[in-house]
N, C-alpha and C positions, 0 to 999 in steps of 0.2 A: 077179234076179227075172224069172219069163218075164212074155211082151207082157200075156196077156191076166193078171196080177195086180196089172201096172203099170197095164193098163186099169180093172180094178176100186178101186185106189184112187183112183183121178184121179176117176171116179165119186163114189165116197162124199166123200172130200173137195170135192166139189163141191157136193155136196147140204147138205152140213153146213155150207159157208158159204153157201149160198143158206138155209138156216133160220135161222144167226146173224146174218148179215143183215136176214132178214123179224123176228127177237127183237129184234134195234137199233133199226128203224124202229119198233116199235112201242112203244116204251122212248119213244122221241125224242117220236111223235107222238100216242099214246095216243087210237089209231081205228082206223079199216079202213084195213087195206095190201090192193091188190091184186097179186099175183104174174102177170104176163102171158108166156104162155110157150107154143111149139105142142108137140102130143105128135109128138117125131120117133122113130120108131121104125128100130132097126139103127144104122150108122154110114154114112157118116159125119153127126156130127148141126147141123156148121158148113157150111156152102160159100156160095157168092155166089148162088146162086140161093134157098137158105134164109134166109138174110139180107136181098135182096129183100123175098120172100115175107111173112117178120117184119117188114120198116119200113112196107112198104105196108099190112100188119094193123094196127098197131099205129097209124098214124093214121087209119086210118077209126076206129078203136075210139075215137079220141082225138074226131075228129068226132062220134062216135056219146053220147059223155058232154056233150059240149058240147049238141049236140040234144036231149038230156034232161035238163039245167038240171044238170049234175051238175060243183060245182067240185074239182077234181082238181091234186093236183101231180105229178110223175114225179119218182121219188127215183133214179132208177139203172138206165143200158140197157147190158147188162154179154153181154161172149159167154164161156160158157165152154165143157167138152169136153160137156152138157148140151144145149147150141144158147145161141141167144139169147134173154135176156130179158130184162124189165121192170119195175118196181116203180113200184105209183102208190102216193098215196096221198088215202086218200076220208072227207071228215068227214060220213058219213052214216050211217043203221041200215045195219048190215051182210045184212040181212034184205031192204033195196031194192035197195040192190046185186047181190048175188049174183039178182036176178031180170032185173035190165038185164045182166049178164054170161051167166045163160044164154040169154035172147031176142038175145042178140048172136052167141053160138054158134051158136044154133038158126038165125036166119035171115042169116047172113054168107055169101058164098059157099064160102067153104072152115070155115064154122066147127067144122065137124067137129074139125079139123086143130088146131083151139085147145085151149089149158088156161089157165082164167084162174079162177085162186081167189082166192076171198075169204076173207080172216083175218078171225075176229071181236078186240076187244080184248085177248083171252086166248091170240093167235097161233091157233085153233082153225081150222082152216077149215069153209066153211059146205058141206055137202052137197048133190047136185043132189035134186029132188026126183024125178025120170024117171033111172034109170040108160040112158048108151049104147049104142047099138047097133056090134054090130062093123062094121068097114067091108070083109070077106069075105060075110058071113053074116047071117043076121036071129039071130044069141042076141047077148044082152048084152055087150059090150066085155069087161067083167071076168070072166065067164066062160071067154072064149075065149084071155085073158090066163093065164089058172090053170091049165087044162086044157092048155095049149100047142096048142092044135086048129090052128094057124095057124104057119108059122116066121115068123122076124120078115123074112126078106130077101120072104116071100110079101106081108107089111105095109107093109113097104117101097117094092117097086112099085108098089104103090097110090097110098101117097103120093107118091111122084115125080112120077107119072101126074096126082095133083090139084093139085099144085104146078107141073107145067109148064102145064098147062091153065090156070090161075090166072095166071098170070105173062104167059103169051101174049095172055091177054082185057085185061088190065090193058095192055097196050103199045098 
């Protein structure tokens, strides 16, 4: 099997235990699971400065629910070839939630860099109400995503660039 077909399954099966996963917790806990996870775009999507990057987000995030009366458990902080991530889980409407997770986006320093979805009951996740903007260009993230307008190594520098920048204010 060549690299890059070995790389696409490592991928998909990763995804699909990250969904059986988010379908167990909600079996288990029968609420809002949040998935916490940054969008790493290219490879590699692990290293120690991403990892960083992830623990230091992940508790301010975890401060930032606390500050808004929000009780929370973490069911699982798991690295796979994805990057790192997170699973909380929140016995609240999934409708308040996903408003404190994008006002956490919007105003974090790097939240751009975040993906923190909200599952309603139903595993569904809740939609942002503002689609993104790219971090190249002022059109929509998903636009620029579909159309390929952007290579990913071009996406890539970027985030490097906001993640060393981040990492250095934080030290």
């Amino acid at each position: 099997m060549s690299d890059q077909l070995e790389i696409q399954k490592q991928i998909l099966d990763a995804k699909e235990n990250r969904w059986l996963k988010q379908k167990q917790y909600l079996t288990e806990f029968g609420s809002v699971i949040i998935s916490f996870k940054l969008n790493i775009p290219h490879w590699p999507k692990i290293s120690d400065e991403i990892l960083s990057v992830f623990n230091l987000t992940l508790n301010d995030f975890e401060k930032y629910l606390v500050k808004n009366k929000m009780s929370y458990k973490i069911l699982a902080k798991d690295k796979t070839v994805l990057g790192p991530e997170a699973f909380f889980h929140i016995n609240e409407q999934p409708s308040k939630i996903k408003e404190l997770t994008v006002a956490f986006e919007e105003n974090f320093d790097i939240g751009r860099l975040l993906d923190i979805d909200v599952l309603n009951n139903d595993g569904i996740p809740l939609e942002r109400a503002v689609k993104r903007s790219c971090l190249l260009c002022v059109d929509i993230a998903i636009n620029c995503m579909r159309s390929g307008k952007h290579t990913s190594k071009e996406i890539r520098a970027v985030f490097d660039k906001i993640i060393v920048s981040f990492s250095s204010n934080k030290k």
